[in-house]
N, C-alpha and C positions, 0 to 999 in steps of 0.2 A: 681539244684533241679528240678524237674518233678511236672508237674499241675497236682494235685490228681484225675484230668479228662481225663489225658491220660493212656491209655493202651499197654502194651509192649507184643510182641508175640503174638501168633494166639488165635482167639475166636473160640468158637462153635458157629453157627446160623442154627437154624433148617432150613429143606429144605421148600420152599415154592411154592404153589401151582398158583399161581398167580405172576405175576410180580409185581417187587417193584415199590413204588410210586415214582415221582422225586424226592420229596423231600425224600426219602430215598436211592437215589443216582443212580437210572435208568440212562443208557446215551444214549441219542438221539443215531438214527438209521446212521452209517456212510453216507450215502447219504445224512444228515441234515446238519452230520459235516462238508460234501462238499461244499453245498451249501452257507452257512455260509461262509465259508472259502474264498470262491467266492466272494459275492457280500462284505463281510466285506475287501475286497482289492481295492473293486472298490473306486472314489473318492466321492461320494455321496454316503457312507456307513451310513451316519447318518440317512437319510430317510429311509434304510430301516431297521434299526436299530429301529426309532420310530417306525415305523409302526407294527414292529415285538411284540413290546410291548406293544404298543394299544391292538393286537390278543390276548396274553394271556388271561385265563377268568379265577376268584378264586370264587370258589363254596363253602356254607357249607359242609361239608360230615354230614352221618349218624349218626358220634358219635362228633360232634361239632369241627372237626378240619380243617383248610381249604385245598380243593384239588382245586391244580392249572393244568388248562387244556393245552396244550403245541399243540394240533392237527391244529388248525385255524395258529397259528401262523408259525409253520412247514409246512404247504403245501401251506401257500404264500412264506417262503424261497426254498422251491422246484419250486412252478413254477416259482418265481420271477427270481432264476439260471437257470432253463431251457432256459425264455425265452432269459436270455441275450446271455447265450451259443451262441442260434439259430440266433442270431442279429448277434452276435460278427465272427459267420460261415459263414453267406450270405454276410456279410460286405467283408471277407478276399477272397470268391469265385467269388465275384462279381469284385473286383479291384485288385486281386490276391496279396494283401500283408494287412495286419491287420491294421483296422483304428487309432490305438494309437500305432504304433509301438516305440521298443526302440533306434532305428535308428535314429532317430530326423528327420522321414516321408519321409524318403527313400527308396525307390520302394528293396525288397530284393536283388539286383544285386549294392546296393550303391547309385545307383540315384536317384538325388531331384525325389520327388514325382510329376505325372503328375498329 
């Protein structure tokens, strides 16, 4: 039996002039979903996980409903992946093989690491 709250087949939704709010289902810009995608593999995801959460801010709106702001918290996971990138880059040019490799820190030709 079907939850008399679901709906089968396509709806109409008029066009809109304005973009939809998150919470009417906007999805972050792919370079957020990168970024994310990034730092939530690293092993201290949870810091930036809190911290990402702290950023969000929930505002009244003008007719009493709350808008949740997503911009503070998105361009600390932008630059937060930028800057590991640029770490994670100068680390691997600088000793020519990547500081957490999956090699178990074997210089890329097999050798213990010097």
């Amino acid at each position: 039996m079907s939850s008399p709250h679901r709906r089968s087949g396509p709806h109409y939704t008029a066009p809109s002039t304005s973009p939809p709010a998150p919470s009417e289902g906007a999805a972050p810009h792919p370079d957020v979903v990168a970024a994310v995608e990034l730092l939530l593999a690293e092993p201290d995801a949870y810091l930036y996980r809190r911290r990402y959460l702290g950023l969000i801010t929930h505002t009244p709106g003008p007719d009493g409903t709350t808008v949740t702001d997503y911009t503070d918290a998105e361009k600390y996971f932008l630059t937060t992946a930028a800057r590991r990138k640029a770490a994670h880059r100068a680390a691997t040019l600088h000793t020519g093989h990547s500081p957490t490799p999956s090699n178990g820190g074997a210089n890329p030709d097999g050798q213990p690491g010097s």
